[in-house]
C-alpha positions as CSV (number, residue, x, y, z in Angstrom):
1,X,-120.7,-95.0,-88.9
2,X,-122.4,-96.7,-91.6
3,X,-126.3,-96.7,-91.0
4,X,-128.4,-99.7,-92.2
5,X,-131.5,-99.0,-94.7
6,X,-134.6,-98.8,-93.2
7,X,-137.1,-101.5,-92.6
8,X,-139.9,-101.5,-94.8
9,X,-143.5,-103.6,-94.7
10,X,-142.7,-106.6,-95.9
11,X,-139.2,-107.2,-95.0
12,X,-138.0,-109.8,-92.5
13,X,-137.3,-109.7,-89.3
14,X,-135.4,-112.3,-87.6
15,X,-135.9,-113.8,-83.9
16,X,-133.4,-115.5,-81.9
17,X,-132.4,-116.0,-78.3
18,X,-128.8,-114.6,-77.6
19,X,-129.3,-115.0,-74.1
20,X,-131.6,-117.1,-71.7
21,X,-134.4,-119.3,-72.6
22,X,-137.7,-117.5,-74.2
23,X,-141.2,-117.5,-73.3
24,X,-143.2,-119.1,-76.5
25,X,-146.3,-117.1,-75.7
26,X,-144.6,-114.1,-75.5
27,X,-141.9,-114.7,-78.4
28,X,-145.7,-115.4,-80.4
29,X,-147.1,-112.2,-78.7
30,X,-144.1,-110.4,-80.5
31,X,-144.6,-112.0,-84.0
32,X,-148.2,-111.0,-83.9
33,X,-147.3,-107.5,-83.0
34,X,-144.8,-107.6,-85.8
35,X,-146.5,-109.1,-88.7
36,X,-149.3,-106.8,-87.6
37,X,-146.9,-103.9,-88.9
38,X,-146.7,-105.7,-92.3
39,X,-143.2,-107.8,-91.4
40,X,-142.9,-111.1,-92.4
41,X,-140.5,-112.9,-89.3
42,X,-138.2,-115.8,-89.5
43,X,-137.5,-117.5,-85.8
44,X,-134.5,-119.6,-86.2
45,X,-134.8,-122.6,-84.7
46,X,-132.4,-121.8,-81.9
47,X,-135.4,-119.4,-80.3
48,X,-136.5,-122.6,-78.4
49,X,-133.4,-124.4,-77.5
50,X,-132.6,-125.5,-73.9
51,X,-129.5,-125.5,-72.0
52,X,-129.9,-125.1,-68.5
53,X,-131.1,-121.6,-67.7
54,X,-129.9,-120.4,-71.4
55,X,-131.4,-121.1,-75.0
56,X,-128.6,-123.6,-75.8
57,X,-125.2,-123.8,-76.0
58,X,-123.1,-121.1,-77.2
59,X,-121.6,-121.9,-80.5
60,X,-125.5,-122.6,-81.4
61,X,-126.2,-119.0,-80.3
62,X,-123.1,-117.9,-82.2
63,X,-124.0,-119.6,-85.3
64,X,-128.1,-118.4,-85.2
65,X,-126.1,-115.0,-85.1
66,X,-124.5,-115.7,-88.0
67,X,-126.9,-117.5,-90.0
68,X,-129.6,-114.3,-89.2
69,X,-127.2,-112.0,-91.0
């Protein structure tokens, strides 16, 4: 198993919704946290989308995926 390189302060983190819909108090609760630890963090746009119960459709799930790595 190949094991990533560790995250150091600085580096990006980045935040999307693979699932349901997101809380944007608590999605900001968890940059704060983050950036607190010296992270900088990218949310991709799809953090926020809507799609009945889920945070949008999934081939705009699949491509925040790809578009984070």
């Amino acid at each position: 198993m190949t094991k990533p390189p560790a995250l150091h302060k600085g580096d990006t983190i980045g935040i999307m919704a693979p699932s349901s819909r997101v809380d944007r108090a608590k999605v900001a609760a968890g940059v704060a946290a983050l950036k607190s630890l010296g992270y900088r963090v990218y949310i991709h746009p799809q953090t926020y989308k809507k799609h009945g119960q889920s945070a949008g459709k999934a081939k705009e799930k699949a491509k925040a995926l790809h578009d984070l790595f």
